[in-house]
C-alpha positions in Angstrom: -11.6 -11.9 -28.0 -10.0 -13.1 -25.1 -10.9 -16.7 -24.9 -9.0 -18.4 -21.9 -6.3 -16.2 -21.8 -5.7 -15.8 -18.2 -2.1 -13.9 -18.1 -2.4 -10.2 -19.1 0.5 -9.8 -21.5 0.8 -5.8 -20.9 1.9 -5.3 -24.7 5.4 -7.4 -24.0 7.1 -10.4 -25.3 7.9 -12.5 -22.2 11.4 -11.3 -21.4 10.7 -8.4 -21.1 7.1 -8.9 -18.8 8.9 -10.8 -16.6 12.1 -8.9 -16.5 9.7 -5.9 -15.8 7.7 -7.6 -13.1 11.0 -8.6 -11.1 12.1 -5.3 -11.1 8.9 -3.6 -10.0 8.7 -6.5 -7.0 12.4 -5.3 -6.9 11.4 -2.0 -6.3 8.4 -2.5 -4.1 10.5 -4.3 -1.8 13.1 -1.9 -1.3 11.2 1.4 -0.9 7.7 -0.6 0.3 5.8 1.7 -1.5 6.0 2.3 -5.8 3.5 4.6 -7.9 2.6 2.8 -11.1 -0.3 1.8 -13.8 -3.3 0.0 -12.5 -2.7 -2.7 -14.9 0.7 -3.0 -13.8 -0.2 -3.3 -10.4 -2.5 -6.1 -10.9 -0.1 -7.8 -12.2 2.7 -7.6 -10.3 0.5 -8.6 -6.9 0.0 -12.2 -8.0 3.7 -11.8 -8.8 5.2 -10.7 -5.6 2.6 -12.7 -3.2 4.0 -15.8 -3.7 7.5 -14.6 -3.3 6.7 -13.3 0.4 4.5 -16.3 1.3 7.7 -18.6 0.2 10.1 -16.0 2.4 8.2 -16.7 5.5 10.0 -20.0 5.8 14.2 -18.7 5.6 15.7 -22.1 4.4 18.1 -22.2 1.0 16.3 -23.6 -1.1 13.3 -20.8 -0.4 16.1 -18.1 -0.9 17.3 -19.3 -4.2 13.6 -19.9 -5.3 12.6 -16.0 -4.9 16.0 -14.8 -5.9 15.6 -16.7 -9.6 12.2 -14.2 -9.2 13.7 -11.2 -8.5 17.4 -11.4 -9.5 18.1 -8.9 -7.2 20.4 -9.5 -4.1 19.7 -6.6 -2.1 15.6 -7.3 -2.7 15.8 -10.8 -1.7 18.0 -10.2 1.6 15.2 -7.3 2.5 12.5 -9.5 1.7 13.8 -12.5 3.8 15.3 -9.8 6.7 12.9 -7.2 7.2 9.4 -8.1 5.6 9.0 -12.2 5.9 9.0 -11.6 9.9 6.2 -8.7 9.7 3.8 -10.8 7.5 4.6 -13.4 9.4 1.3 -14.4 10.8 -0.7 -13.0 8.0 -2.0 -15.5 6.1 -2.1 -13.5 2.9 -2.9 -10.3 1.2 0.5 -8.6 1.9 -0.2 -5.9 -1.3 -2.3 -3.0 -1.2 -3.4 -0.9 -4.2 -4.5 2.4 -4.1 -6.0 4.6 -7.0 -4.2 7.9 -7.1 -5.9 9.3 -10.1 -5.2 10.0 -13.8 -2.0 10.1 -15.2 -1.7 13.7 -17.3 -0.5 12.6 -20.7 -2.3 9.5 -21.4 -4.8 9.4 -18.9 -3.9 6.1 -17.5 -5.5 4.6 -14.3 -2.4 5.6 -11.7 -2.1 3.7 -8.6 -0.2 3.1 -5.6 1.0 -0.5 -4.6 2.2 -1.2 -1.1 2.6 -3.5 1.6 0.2 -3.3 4.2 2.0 -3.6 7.3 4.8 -1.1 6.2 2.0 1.6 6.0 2.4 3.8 9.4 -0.2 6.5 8.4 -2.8 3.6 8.0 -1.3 1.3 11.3 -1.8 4.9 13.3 -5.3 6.2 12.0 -6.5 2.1 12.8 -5.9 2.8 16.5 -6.9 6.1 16.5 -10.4 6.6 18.3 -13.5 8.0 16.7 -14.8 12.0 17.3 -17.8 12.1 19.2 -19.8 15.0 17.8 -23.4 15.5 17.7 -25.6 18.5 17.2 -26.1 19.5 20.8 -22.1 19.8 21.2 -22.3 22.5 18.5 -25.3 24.2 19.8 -23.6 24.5 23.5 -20.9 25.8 22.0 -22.8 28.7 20.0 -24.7 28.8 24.1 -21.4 29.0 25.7 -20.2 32.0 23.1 -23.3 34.6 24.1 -22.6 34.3 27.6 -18.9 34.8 27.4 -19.7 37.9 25.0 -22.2 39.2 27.7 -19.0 38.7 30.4 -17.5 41.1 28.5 -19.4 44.1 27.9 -19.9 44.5 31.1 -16.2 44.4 32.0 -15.3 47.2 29.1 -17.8 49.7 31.0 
């Protein structure tokens, strides 16, 4: 039983967990969108969230906090450069996680973890207006086909 264990372990000593979660956040950063297990993904999110909530304020202190995270020069600089001014008035919720499907050897819960305001397809389809279309549109079109047929018999004569 799992009596008041909070932390899912994800069958690895410590080091290695949190050597694994730094270079997924690592990852996530840099390409803003990774493919990976769901159980993975839920827990890197309570990982990485902090880390961009303490990169919206760019002081030393906040840098050297999320770099002891991610150990990664390049990820932190992106994080603190590109990202903490997009998020910037969000007041949370910066991951999104997709399910993809079933991975083919093991059958493993495969999602998609990314940030939500680096997703263009999604930011475009928001804006995008609904289709009107109702029944009588598709019966005037089938109205509008006969007489357009009649048209042209009569022309072919």
């Amino acid at each position: 039983m799992r009596h008041n264990r909070a932390v899912n372990h994800l069958g690895r000593q410590s080091g290695h967990r949190k050597a694994m979660l730094a270079n997924m956040a690592s990852s996530l950063i840099l390409k803003k969108r990774i493919t990976t297990t769901e159980a993975k993904a839920k827990a890197l999110k309570p990982y990485l969230e902090p880390l961009v909530t303490k990169s919206k304020e760019d002081t030393t202190h906040s840098r050297r906090i999320v770099f002891s995270y991610l150990k990664d020069k390049e990820a932190t600089a992106e994080l603190f450069r590109t990202i903490a001014p997009k998020v910037a008035d969000r007041p949370g919720g910066y991951l999104r996680i997709l399910h993809t499907g079933f991975r083919q050897g093991d059958a493993s819960e495969m999602v998609l973890v990314e940030f939500v305001d680096f997703n263009e397809a999604a930011l475009a389809s928001g804006k995008k207006e609904a289709k009107k279309t109702t029944r009588r549109s598709r019966a005037k079109k089938a109205e509008e086909a006969a007489p357009a047929a009649e048209a042209e018999v009569p022309a072919a004569e």
